[in-house]
C-alpha positions as CSV (number, residue, x, y, z in Angstrom):
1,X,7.8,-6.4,11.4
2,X,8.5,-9.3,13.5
3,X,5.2,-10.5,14.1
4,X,4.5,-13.5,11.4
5,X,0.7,-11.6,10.8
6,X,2.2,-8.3,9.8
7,X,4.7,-10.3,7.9
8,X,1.0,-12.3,5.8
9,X,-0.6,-8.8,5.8
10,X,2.4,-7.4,3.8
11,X,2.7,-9.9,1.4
12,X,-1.1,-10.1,0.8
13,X,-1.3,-6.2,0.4
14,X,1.8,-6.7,-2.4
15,X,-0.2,-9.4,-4.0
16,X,-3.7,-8.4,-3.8
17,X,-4.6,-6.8,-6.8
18,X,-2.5,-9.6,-9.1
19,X,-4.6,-12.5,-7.2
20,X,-7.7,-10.3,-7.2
21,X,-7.4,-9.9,-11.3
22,X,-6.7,-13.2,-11.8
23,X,-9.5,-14.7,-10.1
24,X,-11.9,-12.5,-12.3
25,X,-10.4,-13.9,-15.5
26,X,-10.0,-17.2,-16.2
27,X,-7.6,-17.9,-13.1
28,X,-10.4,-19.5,-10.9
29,X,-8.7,-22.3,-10.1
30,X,-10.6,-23.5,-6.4
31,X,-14.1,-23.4,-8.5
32,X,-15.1,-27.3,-8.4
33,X,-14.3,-26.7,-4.0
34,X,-17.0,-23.4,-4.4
35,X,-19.1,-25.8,-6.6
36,X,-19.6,-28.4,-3.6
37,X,-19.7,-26.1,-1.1
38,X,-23.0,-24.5,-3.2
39,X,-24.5,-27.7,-3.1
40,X,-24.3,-28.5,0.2
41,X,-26.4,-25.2,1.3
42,X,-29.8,-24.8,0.8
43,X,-31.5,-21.9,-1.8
44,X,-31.8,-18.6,0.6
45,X,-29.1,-20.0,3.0
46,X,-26.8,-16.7,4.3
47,X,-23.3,-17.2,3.9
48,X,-20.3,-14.9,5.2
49,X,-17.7,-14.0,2.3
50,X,-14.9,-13.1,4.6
51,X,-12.5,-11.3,2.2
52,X,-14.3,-10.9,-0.3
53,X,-12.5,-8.0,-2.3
54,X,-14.7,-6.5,-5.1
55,X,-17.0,-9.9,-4.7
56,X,-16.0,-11.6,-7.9
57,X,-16.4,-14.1,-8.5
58,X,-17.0,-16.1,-5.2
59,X,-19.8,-13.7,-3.9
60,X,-21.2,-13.3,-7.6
61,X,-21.5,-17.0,-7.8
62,X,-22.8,-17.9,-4.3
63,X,-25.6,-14.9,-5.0
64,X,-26.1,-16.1,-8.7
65,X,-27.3,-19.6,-6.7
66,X,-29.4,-17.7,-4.7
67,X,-27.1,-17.3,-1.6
68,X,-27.4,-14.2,0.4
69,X,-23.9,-13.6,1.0
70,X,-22.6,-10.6,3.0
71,X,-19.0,-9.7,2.4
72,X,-16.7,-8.5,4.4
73,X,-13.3,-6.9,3.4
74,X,-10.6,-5.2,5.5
75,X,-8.7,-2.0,4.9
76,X,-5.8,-1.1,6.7
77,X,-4.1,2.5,5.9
């Protein structure tokens, strides 16, 4: 595993579900960044969640502001 992307796919992949739980709890730290980001789009605008996970809570909250998000998630086995 030379290759510095395998290297960043391994660690994510060992961290995943930790980071993924704490975001859902009370762990979401880059909030007031989603916060702006919300107000600068427009009701209805589409927006592309790339790696997503289970959608919470960043596609939750853009959808909740009326965002049509589409997420998108890889799998590698």
């Amino acid at each position: 595993m030379n290759d510095l992307s395998e290297k960043i796919i391994a660690h994510y992949q060992r961290h995943a579900s930790d980071w993924d739980a704490d975001r859902r709890g009370s762990g979401w730290n880059d909030r007031p960044w989603h916060e702006k980001f919300v107000r600068l789009l427009r009701e209805g605008a589409s927006v592309l969640d790339l790696g997503c996970g289970g959608g919470s809570p960043i596609a939750s909250h853009l959808a909740d502001h009326g965002m049509r998000v589409t997420g998108m998630t890889a799998h590698r086995s």
